[in-house]
N, C-alpha and C positions, 0 to 999 in steps of 0.2 A: 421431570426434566423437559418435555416435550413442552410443556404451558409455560418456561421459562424461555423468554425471545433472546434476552439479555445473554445466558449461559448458551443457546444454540448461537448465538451469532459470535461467544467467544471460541465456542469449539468449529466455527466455521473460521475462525483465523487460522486455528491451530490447525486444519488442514491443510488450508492455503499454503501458510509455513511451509510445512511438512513437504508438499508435492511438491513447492519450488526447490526446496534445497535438496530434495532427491532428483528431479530433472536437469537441477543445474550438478552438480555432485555426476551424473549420468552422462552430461556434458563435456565433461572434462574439463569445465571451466576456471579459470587463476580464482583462484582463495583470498588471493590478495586483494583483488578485486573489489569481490564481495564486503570483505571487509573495509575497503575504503566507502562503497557507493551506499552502503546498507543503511546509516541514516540519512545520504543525502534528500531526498525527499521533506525531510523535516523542516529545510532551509526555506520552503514556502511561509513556515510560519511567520519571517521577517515580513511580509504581506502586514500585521498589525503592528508595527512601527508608523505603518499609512494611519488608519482604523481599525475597526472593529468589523466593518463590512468588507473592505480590501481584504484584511487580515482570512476572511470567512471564505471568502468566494476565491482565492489564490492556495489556501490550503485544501479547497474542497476539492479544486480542479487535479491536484497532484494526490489527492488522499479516494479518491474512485479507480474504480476496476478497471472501467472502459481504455483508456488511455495505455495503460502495460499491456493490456490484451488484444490492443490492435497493435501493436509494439511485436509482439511473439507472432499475432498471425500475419504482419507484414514480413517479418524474417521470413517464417515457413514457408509461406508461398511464392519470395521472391526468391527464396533461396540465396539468403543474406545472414548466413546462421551469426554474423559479426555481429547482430542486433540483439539476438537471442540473452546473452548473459544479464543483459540491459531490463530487458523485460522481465526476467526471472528474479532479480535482483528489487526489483520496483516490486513485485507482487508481494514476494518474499517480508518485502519491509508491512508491506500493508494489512498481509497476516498477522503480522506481527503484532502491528499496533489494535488491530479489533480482539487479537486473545487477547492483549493487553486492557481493553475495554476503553477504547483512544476511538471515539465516532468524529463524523464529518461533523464541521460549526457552522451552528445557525449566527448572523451576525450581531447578536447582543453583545457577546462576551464570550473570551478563550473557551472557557470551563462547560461552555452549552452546547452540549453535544446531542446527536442523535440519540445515542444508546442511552442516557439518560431519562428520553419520553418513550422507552420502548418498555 
């Protein structure tokens, strides 16, 4: 299991997952919410309507960590907990998509993913 990157980096979604919607769940955050926001992130993909590299480079920006998690520790510290569902809800998706085995794209083509050369 350890020699397999692919299967550690789906069980590293299925954490992700997991911890967002127990923090958010812990939150007391609307359900509905979640349920509305939980694919928006995908709507990046309209990026390849443009190209292949627009397509790549606009889904990669919204499909990386950095961005939710300065999201959760800009709420934290400013004590802006309104931010927080936001962030949890973005991560949440992102677990998602790597258990699903859904990696960032190189700009060839949709289907050329990272977890593909992994």
């Amino acid at each position: 299991m350890l020699t397999r990157p692919r299967w550690l980096l789906r069980l590293e979604g299925v954490a992700i997952l997991a911890a967002t919607v127990f923090f958010y769940a812990r939150g007391h955050f609307a359900w509905w919410l979640f349920a509305v926001l939980f694919l928006s992130p995908d709507l990046s993909m309209l990026g390849y309507l443009a190209n292949a590299k627009v397509g790549a480079a606009l889904y990669n920006l919204v499909h990386t960590y950095g961005s939710p998690v300065v999201l959760l520790l800009v709420g934290w510290s400013l004590a802006a907990p309104q931010v927080t569902p936001y962030g949890l809800i973005w991560l949440a998706h992102l677990g998602f998509d790597r258990m699903l085995g859904y990696g960032l794209k190189y700009p060839t083509q949709f289907r050329d993913t990272h977890l593909q050369h992994v």
